[in-house]
VOVEXMAR-903895 format. One line per field, with one value per residue (C-alpha): residue in one letter; x, y, z. Coordinates in steps of 0.1 Angstrom, whole numbers, plus 5000, padded with zeros to 4 digits. Example, Ala and Ser with C-alpha at 12.3 -4.5 7.8 and 13.67 -1.06 7.14 Angstrom:
REM residues 2
r <- [a|s]
xx <- [5123|5137]
yy <- [4955|4989]
zz <- [5078|5071]
END
This chain:
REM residues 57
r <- [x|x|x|x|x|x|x|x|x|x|x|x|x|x|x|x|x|x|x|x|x|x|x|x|x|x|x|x|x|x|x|x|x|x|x|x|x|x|x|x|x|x|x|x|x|x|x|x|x|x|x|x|x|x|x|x|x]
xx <- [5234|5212|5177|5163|5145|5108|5104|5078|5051|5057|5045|5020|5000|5003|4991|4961|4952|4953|4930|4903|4905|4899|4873|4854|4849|4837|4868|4876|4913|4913|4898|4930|4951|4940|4942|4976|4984|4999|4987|4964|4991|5011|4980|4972|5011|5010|4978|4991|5025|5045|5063|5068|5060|5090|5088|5099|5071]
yy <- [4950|4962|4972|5010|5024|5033|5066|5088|5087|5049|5049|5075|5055|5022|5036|5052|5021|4999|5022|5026|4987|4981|5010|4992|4959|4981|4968|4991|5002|4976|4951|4952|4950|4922|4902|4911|4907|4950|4973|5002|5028|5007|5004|5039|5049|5028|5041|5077|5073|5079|5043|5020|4986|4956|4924|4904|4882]
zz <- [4907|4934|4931|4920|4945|4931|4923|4949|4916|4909|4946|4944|4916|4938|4968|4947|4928|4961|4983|4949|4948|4985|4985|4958|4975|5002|5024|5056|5063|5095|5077|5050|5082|5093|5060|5053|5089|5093|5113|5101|5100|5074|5051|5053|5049|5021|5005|5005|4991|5025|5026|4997|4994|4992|4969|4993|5007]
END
């Protein structure tokens, strides 16, 4: 059975509660980058609901 695809609020609330999280520890957009090894434009796509996230690692 393949996978649902999340729906654009599932997303939406995930790219919300990552950026408050990473604004709280005072950590910069290009400092996430670097730790999850991304670019900037990933994070911040991320952050505002414009690409999803995958479970694979």
């Amino acid at each position: 059975m393949p996978g649902r695809k999340p729906s654009i609020e599932r997303q939406r609330r995930l790219g919300a509660e990552l950026r408050r999280m990473r604004e709280h520890i005072g950590m910069t957009i290009n400092e996430a980058a670097t730790l999850h090894r991304t670019d900037r434009t990933t994070v911040s796509n991320t952050e505002s609901a414009r690409s999803g996230v995958s479970g694979a690692a």
